[in-house]
ROFI-505906 format. One line per field, with one value per residue: residue in one letter; x negated, y negated, z of N, C-alpha, C in turn. Coordinates in steps of 0.2 Angstrom, whole numbers, always signed. Layout:
residu: c(A  ...)
nxx: c(X  ...)
nyy: c(Y  ...)
nzz: c(Z  ...)
caxx: c(X  ...)
cayy: c(Y  ...)
cazz: c(Z  ...)
cxx: c(X  ...)
cyy: c(Y  ...)
czz: c(Z  ...)
END
This chain:
residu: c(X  X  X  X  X  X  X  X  X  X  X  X  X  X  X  X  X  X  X  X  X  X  X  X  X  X  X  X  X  X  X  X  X  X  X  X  X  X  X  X  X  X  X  X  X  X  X  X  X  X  X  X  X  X  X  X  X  X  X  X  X  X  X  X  X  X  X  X  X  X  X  X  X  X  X  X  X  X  X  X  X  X)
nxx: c(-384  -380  -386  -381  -374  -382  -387  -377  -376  -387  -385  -377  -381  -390  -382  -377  -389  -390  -379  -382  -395  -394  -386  -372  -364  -357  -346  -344  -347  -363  -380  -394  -415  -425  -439  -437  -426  -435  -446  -438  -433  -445  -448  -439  -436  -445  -439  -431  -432  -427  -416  -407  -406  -396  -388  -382  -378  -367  -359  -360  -371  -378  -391  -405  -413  -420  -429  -436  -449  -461  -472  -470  -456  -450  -443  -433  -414  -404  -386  -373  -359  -347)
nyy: c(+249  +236  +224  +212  +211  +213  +199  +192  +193  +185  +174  +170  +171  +162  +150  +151  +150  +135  +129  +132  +125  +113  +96  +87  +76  +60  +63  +74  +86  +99  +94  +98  +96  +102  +104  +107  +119  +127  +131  +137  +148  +153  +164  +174  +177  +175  +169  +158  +148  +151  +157  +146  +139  +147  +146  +134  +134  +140  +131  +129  +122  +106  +98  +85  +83  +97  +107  +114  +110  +115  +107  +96  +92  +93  +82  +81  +82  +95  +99  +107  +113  +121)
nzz: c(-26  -36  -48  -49  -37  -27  -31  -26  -13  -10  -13  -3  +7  +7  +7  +20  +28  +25  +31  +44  +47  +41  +41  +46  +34  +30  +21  +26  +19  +20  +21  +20  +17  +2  +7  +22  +20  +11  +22  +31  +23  +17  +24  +22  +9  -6  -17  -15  -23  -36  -32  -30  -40  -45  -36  -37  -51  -50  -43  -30  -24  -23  -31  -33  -52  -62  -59  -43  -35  -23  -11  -19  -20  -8  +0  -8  -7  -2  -5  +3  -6  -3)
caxx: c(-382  -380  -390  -375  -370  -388  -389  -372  -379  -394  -384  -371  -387  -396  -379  -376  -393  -389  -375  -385  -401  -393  -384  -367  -365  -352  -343  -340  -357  -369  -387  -406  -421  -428  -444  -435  -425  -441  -449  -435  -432  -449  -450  -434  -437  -451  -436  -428  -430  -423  -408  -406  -405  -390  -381  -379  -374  -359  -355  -360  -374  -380  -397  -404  -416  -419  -431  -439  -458  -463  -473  -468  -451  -449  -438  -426  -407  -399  -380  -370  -351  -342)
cayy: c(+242  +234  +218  +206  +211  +207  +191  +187  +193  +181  +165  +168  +169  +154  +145  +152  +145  +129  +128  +132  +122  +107  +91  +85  +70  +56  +66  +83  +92  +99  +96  +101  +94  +106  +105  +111  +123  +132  +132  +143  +152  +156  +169  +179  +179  +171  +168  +153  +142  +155  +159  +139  +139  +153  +143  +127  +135  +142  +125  +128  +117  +102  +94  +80  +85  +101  +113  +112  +113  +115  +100  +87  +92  +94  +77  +80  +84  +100  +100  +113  +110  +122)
cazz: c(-26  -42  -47  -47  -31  -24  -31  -24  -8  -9  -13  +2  +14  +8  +11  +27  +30  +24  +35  +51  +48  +42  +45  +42  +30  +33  +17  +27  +16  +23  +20  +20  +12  +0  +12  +28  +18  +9  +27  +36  +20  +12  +26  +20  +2  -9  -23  -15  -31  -41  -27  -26  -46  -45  -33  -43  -57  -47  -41  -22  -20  -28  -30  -42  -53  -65  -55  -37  -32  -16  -7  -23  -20  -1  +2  -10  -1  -5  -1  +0  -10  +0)
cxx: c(-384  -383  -387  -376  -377  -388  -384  -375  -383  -391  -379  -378  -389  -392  -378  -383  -394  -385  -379  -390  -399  -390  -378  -367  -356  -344  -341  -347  -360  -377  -393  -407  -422  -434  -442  -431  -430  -444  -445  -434  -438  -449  -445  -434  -442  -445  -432  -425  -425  -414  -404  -401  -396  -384  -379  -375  -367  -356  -356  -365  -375  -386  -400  -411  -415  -424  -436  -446  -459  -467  -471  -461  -446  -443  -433  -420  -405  -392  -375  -362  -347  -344)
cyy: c(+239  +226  +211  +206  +210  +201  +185  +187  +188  +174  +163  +168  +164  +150  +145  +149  +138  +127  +128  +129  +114  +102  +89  +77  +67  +58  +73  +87  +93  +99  +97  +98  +102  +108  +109  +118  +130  +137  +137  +149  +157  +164  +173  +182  +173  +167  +161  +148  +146  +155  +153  +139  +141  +148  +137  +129  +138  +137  +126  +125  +112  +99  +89  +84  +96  +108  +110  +114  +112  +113  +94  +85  +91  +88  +77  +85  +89  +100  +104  +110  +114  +125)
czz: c(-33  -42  -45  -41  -26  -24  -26  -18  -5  -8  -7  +8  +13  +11  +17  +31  +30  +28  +41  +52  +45  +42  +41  +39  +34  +26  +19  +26  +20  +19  +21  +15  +8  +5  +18  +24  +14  +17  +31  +31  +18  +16  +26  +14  -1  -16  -22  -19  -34  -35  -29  -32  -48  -44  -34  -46  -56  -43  -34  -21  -25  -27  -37  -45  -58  -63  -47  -37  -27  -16  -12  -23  -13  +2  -4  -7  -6  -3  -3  -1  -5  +7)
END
């Protein structure tokens, strides 16, 4: 397996996590905290930021801010675009 094809791997999982651990908005999205999101993921993989990172830059999720840190970041809302 090819690195690409991992990475894609990683960012269809996180979403399908985001999908199942978070809440619909009054816009259709779905979102997770960064905090709850860490917390079900860290025990999948330790790269979360990085995965999170990946999935912005392909337009499927959105969060404000330029990188995430675990407990100073934990209430900000991840939503996933599609």
């Amino acid at each position: 397996m090819n690195a690409h094809s991992h990475v894609g791997k990683e960012v269809e999982e996180l979403c399908s996590i985001i999908r199942r651990t978070g809440q619909v908005g009054e816009d259709g999205h779905v979102s997770v905290t960064f905090g709850q999101l860490f917390e079900t993921y860290v025990t999948i993989s330790n790269k979360v930021v990085g995965i999170l990172l990946r999935a912005r830059k392909h337009g499927l999720v959105h969060f404000e801010g330029e990188m995430l840190w675990q407990g100073k970041d934990d209430d900000v809302v991840i939503t996933l675009l599609q």
